[in-house]
C-alpha positions in Angstrom: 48.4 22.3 -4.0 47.5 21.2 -7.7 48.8 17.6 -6.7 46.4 17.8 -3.6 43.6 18.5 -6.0 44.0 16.1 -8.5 44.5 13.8 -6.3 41.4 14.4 -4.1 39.2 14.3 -7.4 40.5 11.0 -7.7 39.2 9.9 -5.0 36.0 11.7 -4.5 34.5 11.1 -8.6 31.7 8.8 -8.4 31.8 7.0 -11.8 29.2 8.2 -14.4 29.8 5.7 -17.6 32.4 3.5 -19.3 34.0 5.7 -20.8 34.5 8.0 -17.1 35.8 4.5 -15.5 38.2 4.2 -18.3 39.4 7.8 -18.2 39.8 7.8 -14.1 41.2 4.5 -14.1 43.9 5.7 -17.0 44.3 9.0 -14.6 44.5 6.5 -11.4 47.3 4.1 -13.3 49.8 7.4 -14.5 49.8 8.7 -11.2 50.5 5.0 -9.6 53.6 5.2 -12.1 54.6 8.7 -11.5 54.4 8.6 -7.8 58.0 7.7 -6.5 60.7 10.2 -7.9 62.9 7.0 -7.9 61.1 4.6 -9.5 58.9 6.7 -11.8 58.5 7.3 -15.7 61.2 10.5 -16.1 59.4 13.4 -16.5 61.7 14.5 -19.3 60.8 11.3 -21.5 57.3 12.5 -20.9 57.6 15.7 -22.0 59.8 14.3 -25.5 57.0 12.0 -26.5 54.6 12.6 -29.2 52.3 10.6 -27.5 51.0 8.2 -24.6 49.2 5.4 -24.3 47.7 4.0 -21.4 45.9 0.8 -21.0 45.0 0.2 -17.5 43.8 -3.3 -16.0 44.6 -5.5 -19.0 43.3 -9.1 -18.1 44.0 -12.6 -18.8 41.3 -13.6 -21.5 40.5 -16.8 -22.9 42.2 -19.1 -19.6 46.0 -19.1 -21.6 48.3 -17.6 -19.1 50.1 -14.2 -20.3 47.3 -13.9 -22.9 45.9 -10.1 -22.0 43.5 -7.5 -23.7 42.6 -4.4 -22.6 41.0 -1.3 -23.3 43.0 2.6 -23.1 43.2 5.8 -24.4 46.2 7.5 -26.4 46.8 11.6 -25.9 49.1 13.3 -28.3 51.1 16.2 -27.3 50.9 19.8 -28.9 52.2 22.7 -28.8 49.1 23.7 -26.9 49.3 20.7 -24.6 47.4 17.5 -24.6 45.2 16.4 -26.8 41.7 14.4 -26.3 41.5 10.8 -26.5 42.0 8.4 -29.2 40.1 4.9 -27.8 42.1 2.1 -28.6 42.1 -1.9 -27.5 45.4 -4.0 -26.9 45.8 -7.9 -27.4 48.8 -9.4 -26.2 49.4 -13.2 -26.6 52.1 -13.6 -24.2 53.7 -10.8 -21.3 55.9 -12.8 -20.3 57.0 -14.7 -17.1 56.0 -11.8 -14.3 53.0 -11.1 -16.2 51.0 -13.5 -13.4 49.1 -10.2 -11.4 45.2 -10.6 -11.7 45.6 -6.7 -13.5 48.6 -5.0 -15.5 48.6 -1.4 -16.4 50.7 -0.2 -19.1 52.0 2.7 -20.1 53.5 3.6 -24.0 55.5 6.8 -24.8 55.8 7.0 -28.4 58.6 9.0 -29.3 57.8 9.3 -32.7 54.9 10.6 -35.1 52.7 8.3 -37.7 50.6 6.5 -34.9 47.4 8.6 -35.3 47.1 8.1 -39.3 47.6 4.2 -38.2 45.1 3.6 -36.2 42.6 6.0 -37.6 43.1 4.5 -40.9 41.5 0.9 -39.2 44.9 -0.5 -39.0 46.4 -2.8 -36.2 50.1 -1.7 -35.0 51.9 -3.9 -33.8 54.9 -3.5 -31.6 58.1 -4.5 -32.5 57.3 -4.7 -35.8 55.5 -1.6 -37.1 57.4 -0.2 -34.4 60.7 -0.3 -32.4 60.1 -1.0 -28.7 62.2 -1.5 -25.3 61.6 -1.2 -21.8 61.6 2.3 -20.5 64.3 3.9 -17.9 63.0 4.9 -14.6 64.1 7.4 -12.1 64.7 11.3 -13.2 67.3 11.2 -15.4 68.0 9.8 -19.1 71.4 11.0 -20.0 72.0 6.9 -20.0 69.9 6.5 -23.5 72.7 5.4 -25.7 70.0 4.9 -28.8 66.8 6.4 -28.6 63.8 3.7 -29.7 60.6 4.5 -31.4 58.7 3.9 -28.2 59.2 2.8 -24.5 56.9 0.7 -22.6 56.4 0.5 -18.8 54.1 -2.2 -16.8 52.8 -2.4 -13.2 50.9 -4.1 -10.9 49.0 -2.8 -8.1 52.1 -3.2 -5.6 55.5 -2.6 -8.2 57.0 -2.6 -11.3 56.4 -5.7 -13.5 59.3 -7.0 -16.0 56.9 -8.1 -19.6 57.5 -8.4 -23.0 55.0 -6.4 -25.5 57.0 -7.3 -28.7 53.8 -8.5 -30.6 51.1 -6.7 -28.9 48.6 -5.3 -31.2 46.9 -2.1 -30.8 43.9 -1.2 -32.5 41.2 1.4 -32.7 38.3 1.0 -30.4 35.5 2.4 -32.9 32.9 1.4 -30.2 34.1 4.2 -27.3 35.2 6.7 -29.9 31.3 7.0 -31.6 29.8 6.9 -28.3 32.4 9.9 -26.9 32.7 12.0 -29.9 29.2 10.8 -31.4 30.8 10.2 -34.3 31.8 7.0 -36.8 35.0 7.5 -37.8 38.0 9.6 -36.5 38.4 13.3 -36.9 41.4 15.3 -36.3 38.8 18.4 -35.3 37.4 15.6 -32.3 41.1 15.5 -31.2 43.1 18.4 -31.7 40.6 21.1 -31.8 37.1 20.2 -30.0 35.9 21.7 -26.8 35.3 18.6 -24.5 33.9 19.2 -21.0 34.6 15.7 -19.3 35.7 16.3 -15.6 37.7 12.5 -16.0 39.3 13.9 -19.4 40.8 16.9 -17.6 41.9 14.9 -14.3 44.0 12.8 -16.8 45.5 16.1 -18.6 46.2 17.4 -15.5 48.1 14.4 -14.0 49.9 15.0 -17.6 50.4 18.3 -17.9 51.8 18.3 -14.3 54.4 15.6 -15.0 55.7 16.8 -18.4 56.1 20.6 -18.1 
C-alpha cells in the first residue's frame, strides 16, 4: 500500500519550482534504480551508508562527449532517519564509453562520514581522490564485498544499467538552491538535521528511502 502511494504521488505532483523538479526527479531516479529486486541497489548497502547522493539527468555540457554536469541532493542518515537536503552540483570530464544516453542518473552511497564538513566548508570532493570509489553490487545480497570502499556509485539510463567511470568527478556545494530552500547563505547543521521542512517532494524522496533501507 505505501509503495502504491508513493508511487501515485509520483505521478500525480504537478511541479511547483526548481527545487520540487529536482527533488521529484531525485525521488523518480531512486525508485527507477530500486525497482527490480534483481538488478537493484541492495537494500542492506542502503541502509549501511552514511549518506546518498543522487544526481539525476546529468547532461553532456560544452559539445565534448562524456563531459556531464548536473545538479542533486545528498541525505544523511540518522538515528532518526533521513535527513534534509544538502544541494550539491557534479562535473565530470569523462563517464566513460557507455556514458552516450542523452541523460544519466547517478546514485552515491557514501559509506563513510566527513562529506558534510567538506562540502559545507566550500570545498570540491573529488572522487577517487578525496575518496575511494568503485562500482556498486546489485541484486539483494552483499556477502560477496571482499573490501568495503569509501563509497559506491551506480549509473542508469532511462532503459538499464550504464557501465561509467566517476574517478575524477567533482562534487561541490550548490550555494544557489541551498539559500533559496533554507533562506539562508551558508550551511547549518540545524537546516539539516534538525529543521521542520514541509516540502511534499522532500518527503516523497524520504519515503522512497525510508522504505528501501529499513
Amino acid at each position: 500500500m505505501r509503495t502504491i502511494l508513493i508511487l501515485s504521488l509520483l505521478l500525480s505532483f504537478a511541479y511547483a519550482s526548481p527545487i520540487d523538479r529536482l527533488l521529484l526527479d531525485a525521488a523518480k531516479a531512486l525508485r527507477r534504480f530500486m525497482l527490480f529486486p534483481k538488478e537493484r541497489i541492495p537494500p542492506q548497502l542502503l541502509k549501511e551508508a552514511r549518506a546518498i547522493a543522487i544526481i539525476p539527468n546529468m547532461v553532456e555540457k560544452g559539445g565534448r562527449k562524456g563531459r556531464r554536469v548536473g545538479r542533486g541532493v545528498i541525505l544523511f542518515q540518522t538515528p532518526y532517519g533521513w535527513s534534509n537536503p544538502l544541494f550539491i552540483k557534479m562535473y565530470s570530464e569523462n563517464l566513460g564509453w557507455q556514458s552516450g544516453a542523452e541523460r544519466i542518473d547517478i546514485v552515491i552511497l557514501f559509506m563513510e562520514g566527513g562529506i558534510l564538513q567538506t562540502l559545507a566548508n566550500g570545498k570540491e570532493l573529488v572522487l577517487g581522490i578525496d575518496l575511494d570509489v568503485a562500482i556498486g553490487p546489485i541484486g539483494e545480497e552483499i556477502t560477496h564485498l571482499k573490501r568495503r570502499r569509501g563509497a559506491y556509485y551506480y549509473a542508469r539510463s532511462r532503459e538499464a544499467f550504464v557501465g561509467v567511470a566517476l574517478a575524477g568527478s567533482r562534487l561541490e556545494l550548490d550555494l544557489d538552491l541551498y539559500e533559496l530552500f533554507y533562506k539562508a547563505g551558508y550551511v547549518r547543521l540545524y537546516d539539516l538535521f534538525e529543521r521542520k521542512v514541509e516540502n511534499r517532494f522532500l518527503k516523497v524522496l524520504k519515503g522512497i528511502l525510508a522504505l528501501y533501507s529499513r
